[in-house]
VEXDREN-115745 format. One line per field, with one value per residue (C-alpha): residue number from 0; residue in three letters; x, y, z. Coordinates in nm, 4 decimals, m for minus. Example, Ala and Ser with C-alpha at 12.3 -4.5 7.8 and 13.67 -1.06 7.14 Angstrom:
% VEXDREN-115745
seq	c(0,1)
type	c(ala,ser)
x	c(1.2300,1.3670)
y	c(m0.4500,m0.1060)
z	c(0.7800,0.7140)
***
This chain:
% VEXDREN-115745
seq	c(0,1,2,3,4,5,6,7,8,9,10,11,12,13,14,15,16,17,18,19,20,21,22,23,24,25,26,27,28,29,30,31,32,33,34,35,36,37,38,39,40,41,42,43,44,45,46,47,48,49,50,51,52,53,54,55,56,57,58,59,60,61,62,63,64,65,66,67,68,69,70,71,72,73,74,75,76,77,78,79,80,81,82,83,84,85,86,87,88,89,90,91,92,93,94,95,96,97,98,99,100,101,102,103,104,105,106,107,108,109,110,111,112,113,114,115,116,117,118,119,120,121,122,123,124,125,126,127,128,129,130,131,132,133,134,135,136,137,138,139,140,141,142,143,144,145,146,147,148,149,150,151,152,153,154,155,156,157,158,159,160,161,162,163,164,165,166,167,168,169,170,171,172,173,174,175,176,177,178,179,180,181,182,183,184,185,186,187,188,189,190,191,192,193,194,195,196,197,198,199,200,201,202,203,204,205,206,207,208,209,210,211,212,213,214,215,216,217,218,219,220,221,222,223,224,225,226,227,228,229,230,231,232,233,234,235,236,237,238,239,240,241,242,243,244,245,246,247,248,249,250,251,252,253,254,255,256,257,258,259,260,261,262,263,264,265,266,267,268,269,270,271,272,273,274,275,276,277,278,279,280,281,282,283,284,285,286,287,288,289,290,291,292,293,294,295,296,297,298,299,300,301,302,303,304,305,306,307,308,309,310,311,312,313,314,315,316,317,318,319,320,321,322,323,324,325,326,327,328,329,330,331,332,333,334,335,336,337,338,339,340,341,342,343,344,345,346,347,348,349,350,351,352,353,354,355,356,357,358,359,360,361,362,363,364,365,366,367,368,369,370,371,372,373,374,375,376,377,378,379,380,381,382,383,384,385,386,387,388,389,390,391,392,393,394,395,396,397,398,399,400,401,402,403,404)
type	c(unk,unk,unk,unk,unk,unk,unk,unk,unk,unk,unk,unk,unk,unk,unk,unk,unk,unk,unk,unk,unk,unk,unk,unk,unk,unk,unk,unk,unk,unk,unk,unk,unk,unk,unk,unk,unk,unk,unk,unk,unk,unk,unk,unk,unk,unk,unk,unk,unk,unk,unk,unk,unk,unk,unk,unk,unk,unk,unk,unk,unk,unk,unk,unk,unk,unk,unk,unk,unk,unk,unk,unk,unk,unk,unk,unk,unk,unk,unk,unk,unk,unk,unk,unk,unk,unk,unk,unk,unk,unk,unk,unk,unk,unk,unk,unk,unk,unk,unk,unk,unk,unk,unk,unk,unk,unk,unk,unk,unk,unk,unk,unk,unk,unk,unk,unk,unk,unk,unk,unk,unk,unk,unk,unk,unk,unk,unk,unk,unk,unk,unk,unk,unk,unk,unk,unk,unk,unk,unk,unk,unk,unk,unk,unk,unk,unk,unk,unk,unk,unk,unk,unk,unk,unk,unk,unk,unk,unk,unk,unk,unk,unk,unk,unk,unk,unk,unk,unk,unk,unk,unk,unk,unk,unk,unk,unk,unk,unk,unk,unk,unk,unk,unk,unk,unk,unk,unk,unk,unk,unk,unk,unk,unk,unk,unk,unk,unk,unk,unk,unk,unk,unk,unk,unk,unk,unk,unk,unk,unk,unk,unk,unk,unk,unk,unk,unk,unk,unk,unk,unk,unk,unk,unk,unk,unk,unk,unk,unk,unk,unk,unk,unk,unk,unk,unk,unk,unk,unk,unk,unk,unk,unk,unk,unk,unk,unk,unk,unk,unk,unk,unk,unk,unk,unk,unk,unk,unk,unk,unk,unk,unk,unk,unk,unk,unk,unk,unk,unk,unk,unk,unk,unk,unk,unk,unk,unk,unk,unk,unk,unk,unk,unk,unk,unk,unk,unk,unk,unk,unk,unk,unk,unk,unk,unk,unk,unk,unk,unk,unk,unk,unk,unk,unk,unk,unk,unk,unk,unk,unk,unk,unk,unk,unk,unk,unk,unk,unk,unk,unk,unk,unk,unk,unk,unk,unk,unk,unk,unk,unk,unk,unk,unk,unk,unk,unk,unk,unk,unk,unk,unk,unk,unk,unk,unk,unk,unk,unk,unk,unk,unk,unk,unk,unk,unk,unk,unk,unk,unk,unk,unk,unk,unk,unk,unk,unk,unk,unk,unk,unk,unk,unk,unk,unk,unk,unk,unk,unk,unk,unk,unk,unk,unk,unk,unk,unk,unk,unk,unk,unk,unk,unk,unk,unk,unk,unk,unk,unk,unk,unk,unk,unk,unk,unk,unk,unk)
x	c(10.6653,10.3652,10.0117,9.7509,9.4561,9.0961,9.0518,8.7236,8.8086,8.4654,8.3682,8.1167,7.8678,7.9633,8.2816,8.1820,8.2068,8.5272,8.7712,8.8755,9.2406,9.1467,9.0120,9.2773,9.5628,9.8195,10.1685,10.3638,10.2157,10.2193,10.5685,10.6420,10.4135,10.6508,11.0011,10.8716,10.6763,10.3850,10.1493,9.8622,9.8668,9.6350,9.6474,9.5601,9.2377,9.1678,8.8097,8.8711,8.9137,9.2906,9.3144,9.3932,9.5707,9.5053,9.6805,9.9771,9.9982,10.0293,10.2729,10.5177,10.4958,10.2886,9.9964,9.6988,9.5056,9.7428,9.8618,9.5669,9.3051,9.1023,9.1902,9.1259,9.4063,9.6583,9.4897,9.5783,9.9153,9.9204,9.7917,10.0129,9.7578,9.8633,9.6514,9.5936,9.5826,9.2302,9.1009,8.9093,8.9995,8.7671,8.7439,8.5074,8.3804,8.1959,7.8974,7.5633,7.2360,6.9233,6.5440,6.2935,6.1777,6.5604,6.8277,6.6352,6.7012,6.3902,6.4008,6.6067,6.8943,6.7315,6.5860,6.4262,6.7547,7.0086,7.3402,7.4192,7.8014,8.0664,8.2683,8.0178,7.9945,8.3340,8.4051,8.7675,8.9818,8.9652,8.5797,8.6044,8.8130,8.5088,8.2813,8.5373,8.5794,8.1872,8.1612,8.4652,8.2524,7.9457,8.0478,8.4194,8.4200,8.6378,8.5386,8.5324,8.7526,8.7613,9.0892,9.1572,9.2339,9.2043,8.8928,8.6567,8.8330,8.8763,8.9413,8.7271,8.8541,8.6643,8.8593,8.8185,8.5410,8.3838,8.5854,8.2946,8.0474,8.1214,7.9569,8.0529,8.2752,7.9641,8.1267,7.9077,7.5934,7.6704,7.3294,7.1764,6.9076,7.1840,6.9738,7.1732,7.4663,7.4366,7.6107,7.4215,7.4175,7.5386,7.6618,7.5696,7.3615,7.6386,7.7578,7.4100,7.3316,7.6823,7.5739,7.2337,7.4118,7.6873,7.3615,7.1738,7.5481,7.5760,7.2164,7.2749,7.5960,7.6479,7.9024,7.6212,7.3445,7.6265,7.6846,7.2833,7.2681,7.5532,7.3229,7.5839,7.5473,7.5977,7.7954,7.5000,7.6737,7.9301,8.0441,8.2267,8.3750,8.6795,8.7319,8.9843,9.2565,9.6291,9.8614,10.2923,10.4220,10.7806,10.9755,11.1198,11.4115,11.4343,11.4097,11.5899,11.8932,11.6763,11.5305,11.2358,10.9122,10.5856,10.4113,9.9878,9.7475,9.5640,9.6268,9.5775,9.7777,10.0678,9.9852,10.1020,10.4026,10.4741,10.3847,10.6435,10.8905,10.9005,10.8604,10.5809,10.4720,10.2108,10.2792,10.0835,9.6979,9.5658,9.2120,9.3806,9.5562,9.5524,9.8496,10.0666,9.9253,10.0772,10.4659,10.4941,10.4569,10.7120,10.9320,10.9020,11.0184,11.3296,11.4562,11.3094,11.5789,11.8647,11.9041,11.6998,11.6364,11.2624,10.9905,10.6244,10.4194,10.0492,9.7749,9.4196,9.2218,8.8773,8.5825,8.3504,8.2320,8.2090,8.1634,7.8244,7.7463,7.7674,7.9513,8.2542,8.1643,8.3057,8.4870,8.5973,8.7370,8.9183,9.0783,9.1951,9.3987,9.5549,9.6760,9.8196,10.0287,10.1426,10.2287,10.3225,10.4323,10.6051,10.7493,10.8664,11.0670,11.1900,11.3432,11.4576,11.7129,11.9507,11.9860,12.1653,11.9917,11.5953,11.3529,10.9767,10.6948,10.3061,9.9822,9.6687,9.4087,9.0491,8.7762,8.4527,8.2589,7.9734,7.9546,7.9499,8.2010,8.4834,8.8107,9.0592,9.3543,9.5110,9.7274,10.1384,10.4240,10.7909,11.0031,11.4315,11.6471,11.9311,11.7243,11.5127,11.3767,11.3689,10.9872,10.8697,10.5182,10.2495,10.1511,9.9322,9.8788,9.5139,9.3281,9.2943,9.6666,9.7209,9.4517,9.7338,9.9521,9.9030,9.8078,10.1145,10.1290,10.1496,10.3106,10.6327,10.6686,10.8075,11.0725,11.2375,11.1896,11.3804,11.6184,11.8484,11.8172)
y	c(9.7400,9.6529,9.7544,9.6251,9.7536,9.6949,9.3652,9.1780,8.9597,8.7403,8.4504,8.4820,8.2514,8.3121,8.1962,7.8458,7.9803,8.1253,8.4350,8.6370,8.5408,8.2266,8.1802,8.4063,8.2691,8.4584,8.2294,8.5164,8.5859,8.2323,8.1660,8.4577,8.2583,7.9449,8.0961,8.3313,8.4212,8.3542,8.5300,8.7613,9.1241,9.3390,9.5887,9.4548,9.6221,9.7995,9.8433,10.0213,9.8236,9.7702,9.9348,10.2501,10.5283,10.3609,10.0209,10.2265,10.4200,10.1150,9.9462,10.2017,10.1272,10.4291,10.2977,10.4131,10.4411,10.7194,10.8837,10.8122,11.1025,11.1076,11.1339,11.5014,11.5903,11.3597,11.5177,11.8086,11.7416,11.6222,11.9686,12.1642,12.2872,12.4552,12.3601,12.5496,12.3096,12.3559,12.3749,12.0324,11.8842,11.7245,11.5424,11.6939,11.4809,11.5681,11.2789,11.2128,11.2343,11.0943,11.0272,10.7871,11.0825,11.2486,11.3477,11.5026,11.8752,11.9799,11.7315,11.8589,11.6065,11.2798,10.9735,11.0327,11.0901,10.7946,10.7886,10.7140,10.7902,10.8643,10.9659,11.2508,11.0429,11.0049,11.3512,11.4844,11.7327,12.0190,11.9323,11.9527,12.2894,12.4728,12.3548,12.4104,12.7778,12.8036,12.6939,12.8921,13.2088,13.1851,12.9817,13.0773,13.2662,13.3288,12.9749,12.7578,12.7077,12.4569,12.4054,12.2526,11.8094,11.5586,11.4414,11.4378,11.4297,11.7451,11.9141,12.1729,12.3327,12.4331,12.6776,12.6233,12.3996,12.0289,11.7530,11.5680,11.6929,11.4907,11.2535,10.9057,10.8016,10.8086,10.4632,10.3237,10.4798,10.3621,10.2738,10.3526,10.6500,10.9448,10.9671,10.8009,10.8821,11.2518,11.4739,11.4245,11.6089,11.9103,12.1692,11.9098,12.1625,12.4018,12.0343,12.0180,12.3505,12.4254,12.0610,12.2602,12.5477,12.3701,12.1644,12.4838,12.6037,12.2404,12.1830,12.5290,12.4894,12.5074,12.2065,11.9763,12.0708,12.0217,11.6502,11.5621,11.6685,11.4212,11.1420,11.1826,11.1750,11.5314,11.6434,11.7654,11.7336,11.8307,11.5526,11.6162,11.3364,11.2112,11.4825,11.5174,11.7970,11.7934,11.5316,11.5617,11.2342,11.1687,11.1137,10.7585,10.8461,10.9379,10.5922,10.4449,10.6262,10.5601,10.7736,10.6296,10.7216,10.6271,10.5704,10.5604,10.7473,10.8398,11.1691,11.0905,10.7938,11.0406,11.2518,10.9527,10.9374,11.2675,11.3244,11.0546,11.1990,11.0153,11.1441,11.0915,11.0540,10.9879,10.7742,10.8268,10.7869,10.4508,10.5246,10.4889,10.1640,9.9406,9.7198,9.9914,10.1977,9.8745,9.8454,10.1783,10.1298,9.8711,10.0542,10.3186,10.1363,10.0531,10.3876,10.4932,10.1777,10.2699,10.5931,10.5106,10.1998,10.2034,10.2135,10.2153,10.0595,10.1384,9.9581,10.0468,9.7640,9.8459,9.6610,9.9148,9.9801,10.3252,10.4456,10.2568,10.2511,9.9180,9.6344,9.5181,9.1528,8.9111,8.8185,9.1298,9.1184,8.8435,8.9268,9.2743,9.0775,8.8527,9.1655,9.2576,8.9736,8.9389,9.3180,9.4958,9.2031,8.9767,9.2852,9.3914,9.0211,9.0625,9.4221,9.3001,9.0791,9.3712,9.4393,9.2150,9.2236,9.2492,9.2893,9.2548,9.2486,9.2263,9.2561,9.2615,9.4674,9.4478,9.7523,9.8646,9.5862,9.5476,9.2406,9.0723,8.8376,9.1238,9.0285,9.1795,9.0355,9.0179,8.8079,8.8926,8.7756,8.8675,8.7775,8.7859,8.7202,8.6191,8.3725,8.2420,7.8767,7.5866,7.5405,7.2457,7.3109,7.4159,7.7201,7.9948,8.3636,8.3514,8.4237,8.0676,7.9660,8.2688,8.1847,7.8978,8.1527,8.3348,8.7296,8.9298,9.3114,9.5652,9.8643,9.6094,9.3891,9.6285,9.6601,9.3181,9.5276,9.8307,9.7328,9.5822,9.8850)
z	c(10.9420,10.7007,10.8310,10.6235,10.8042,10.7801,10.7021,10.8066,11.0858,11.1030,10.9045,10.6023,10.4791,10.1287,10.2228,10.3182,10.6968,10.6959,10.6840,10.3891,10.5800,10.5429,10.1902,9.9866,9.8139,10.0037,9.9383,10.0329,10.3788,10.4243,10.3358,10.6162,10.8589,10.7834,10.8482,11.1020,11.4414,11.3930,11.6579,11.7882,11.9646,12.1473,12.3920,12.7686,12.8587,12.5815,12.4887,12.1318,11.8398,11.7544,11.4007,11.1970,11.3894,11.7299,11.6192,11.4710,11.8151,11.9855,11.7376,11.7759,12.1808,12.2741,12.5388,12.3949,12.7092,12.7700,12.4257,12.2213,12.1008,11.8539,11.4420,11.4666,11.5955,11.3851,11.1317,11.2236,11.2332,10.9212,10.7964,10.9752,11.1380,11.4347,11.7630,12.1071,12.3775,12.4560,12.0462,11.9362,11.6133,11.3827,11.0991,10.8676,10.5619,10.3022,10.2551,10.1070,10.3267,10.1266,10.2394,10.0745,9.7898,9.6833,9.8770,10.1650,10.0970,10.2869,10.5771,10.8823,11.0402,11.2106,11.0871,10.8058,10.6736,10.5949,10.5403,10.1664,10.0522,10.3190,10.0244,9.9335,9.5714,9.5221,9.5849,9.4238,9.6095,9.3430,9.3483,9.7366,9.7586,9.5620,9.8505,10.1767,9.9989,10.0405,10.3417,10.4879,10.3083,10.5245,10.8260,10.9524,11.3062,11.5681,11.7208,11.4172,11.1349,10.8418,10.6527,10.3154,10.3079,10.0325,9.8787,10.0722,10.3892,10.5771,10.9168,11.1400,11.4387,11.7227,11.9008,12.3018,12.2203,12.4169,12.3024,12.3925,12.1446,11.8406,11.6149,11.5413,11.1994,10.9208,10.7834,11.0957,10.9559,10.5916,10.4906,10.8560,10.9672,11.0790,11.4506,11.6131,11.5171,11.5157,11.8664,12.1642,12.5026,12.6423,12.3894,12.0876,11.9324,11.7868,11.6174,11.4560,11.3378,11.2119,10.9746,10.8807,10.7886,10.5469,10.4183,10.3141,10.1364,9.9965,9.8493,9.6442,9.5185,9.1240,9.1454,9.3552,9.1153,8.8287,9.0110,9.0094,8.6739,8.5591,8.7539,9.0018,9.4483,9.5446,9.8407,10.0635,10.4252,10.6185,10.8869,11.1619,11.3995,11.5683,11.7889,12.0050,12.1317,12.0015,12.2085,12.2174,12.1918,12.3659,12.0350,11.9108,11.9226,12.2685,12.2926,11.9888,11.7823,11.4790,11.1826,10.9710,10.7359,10.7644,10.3732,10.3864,10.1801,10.5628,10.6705,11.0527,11.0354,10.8979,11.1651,11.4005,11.2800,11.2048,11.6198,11.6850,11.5128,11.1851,10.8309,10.6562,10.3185,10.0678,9.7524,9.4346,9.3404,9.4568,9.2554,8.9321,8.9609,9.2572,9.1265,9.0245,9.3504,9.5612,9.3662,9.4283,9.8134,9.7621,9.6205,9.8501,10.1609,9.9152,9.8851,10.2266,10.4027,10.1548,10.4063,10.7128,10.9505,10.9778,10.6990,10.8428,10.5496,10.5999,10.3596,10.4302,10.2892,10.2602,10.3369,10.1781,9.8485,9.9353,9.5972,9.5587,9.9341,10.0526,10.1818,9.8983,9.7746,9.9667,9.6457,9.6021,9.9657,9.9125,9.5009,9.7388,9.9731,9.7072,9.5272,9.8269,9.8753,9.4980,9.4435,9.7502,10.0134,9.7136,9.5660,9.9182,9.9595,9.5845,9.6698,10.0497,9.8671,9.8310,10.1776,10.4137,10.7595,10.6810,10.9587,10.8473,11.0651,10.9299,11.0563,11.0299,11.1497,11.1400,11.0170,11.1590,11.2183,11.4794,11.5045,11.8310,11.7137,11.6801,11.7736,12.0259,11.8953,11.5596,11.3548,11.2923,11.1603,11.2571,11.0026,11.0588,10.7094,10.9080,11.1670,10.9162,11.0067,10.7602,10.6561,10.8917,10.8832,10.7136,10.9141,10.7343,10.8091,10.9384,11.2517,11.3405,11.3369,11.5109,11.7919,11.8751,12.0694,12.3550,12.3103,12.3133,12.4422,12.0945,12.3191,12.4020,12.1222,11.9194,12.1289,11.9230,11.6325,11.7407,11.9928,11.7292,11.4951)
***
């Protein structure tokens, strides 16, 4: 199972009026689309958008009106954190706050503030433990905890807490005045001055002042979000005699699988080398399939350029996706060959987007070796050939893909 997840599902101008789906040179993906199902899934009335953890949910045939909470908690799993039923997980990122004259040290947290960096400057985990240790210093109690992620990514735990108070993901605010998307409502206040506490920690720290001195973005925030208290999935294999591994450099989306009984793993530094990053994930479902049935592939392709703030290019977008199909997917058929009956289902998910032109359903392709059809068309894998067939259900469909395991 591939996941490539994040992908901007509306047309762009720059584009000539079309997708990044559309536009790439994906002859990989394509040649998939040609010899197998092509199609599009979504979950019946469900008002979420169908990516990350809550796609992955559904694509191992969990209903996420019913199973899904927030990335907090899979989070937490991931961790090895170990919930109470009534704690509240967040996520708790590290990010950069800045107002029209610096980074806002003296304003207090509304809209003179805007969001700059959801990756706190491009924030490293050793760089990141300094800060959590700070923070843990001054603001650990009985009622909330903060425990140790990766980069800037981190968890807070709100023992017995309102798992309605939270705010929303920052990557919505990217570039946005934080009002309104700060906690609201009853209780919201312990959200917003545990965030003024952590910014009067952040603001002083040696390694921020280090970071503005290097003409770098200093971590001056703490961000909670995602909250949600700790679920028990009924295992796969209650349902299928099968053992798999879920690969993805996402800590909540681990958490999924780990929840559902699957392994989970993380495969090398994707900052360093994107190619090398991607034949690595290849080679990972390999060695994963030369023991187990399943291999959950999970690709986060990124439609920000979170290191500078802003939306990626749309050339950028689309140079991503290619990669994507000539490393990891092309790799992925190259290394298949070994193995006799090959299962491989893609799809593709959408990010954030706000547009009004969001979709609810999203292009797949279910691939069989040994049922294989003669190319008769030529059928790409894009939203638009997709839109040809009818929606399918994402908590059943997997069913094909398991029953014969």
């Amino acid at each position: 199972m591939v996941h490539i997840d994040g992908i901007p599902t509306h047309s762009f101008d720059e584009l000539g009026a079309r997708t990044v789906l559309q536009v790439a040179q994906i002859p990989q993906l394509d040649d998939l689309a040609r010899h197998g199902e092509l199609g599009r899934l979504g979950v019946p009335k469900e008002s979420r958008l169908f990516t990350g953890e809550l796609a992955f949910l559904s694509l191992l045939g969990y209903d996420p009106q019913k199973w899904f909470a927030g990335p907090g908690a899979w989070e937490g799993k991931n961790l090895e954190v170990i919930l109470d039923r009534n704690d509240v997980a967040y996520l708790c990122d590290f990010v950069t706050l800045r107002a029209e004259d610096g980074w806002g040290d003296a304003k207090k947290l509304g809209s003179s503030l805007v969001m700059d960096d959801v990756t706190g400057g491009g924030l490293e985990t050793e760089e990141a433990r300094e800060l959590i240790d700070a923070i843990n210093e001054q603001l650990v109690s009985e009622n909330i905890q903060f425990y140790m992620g990766e980069y800037a990514r981190h968890l807070m735990v709100w023992v017995g807490g309102n798992v309605k108070v939270g705010c929303r993901n920052p990557e919505e605010a990217l570039g946005q005045q934080i009002d309104g998307y700060l906690a609201a409502g009853a209780e919201s206040q312990v959200l917003r001055d545990l965030m003024e506490a952590a910014r009067a920690i952040l603001r002083h720290h040696p390694l921020n002042q280090e970071r503005i001195k290097a003409g770098l973005k200093p971590s001056n925030c703490l961000w909670p979000w995602g909250q949600s208290k700790p679920v028990e999935l009924p295992l796969l294999k209650e349902r299928w005699p099968i053992q798999g591994t879920v690969v993805s450099p996402s800590g909540p989306y681990r958490g999924v699988g780990i929840t559902s009984g699957l392994n989970a793993v993380r495969v090398g530094n994707r900052e360093e080398n994107e190619t090398a990053w991607l034949q690595k994930m290849a080679d990972a479902a390999s060695k994963i399939l030369e023991k187990q049935e399943l291999a959950c592939l999970h690709i986060p392709f990124s439609a920000l350029d979170l290191h500078r703030g802003r939306s990626a290019q749309e050339s950028k977008l689309v140079e991503q996706l290619e990669q994507i199909d000539e490393h990891f997917i092309g790799s992925l058929q190259q290394s298949g060959a070994g193995f006799g009956d090959v299962r491989l289902f893609v799809v593709a998910t959408p990010g954030i987007n706000l547009r009004e032109d969001a979709q609810t359903t999203v292009p797949y392709v279910f691939y069989e070796r040994q049922e294989a059809e003669e190319q008769t068309s030529t059928v790409a894998f894009h939203e638009q050939e997709a839109s040809h067939f009818p929606p399918k259900n994402a908590t059943t469909f997997m069913e094909r893909f398991f029953a014969k395991a």
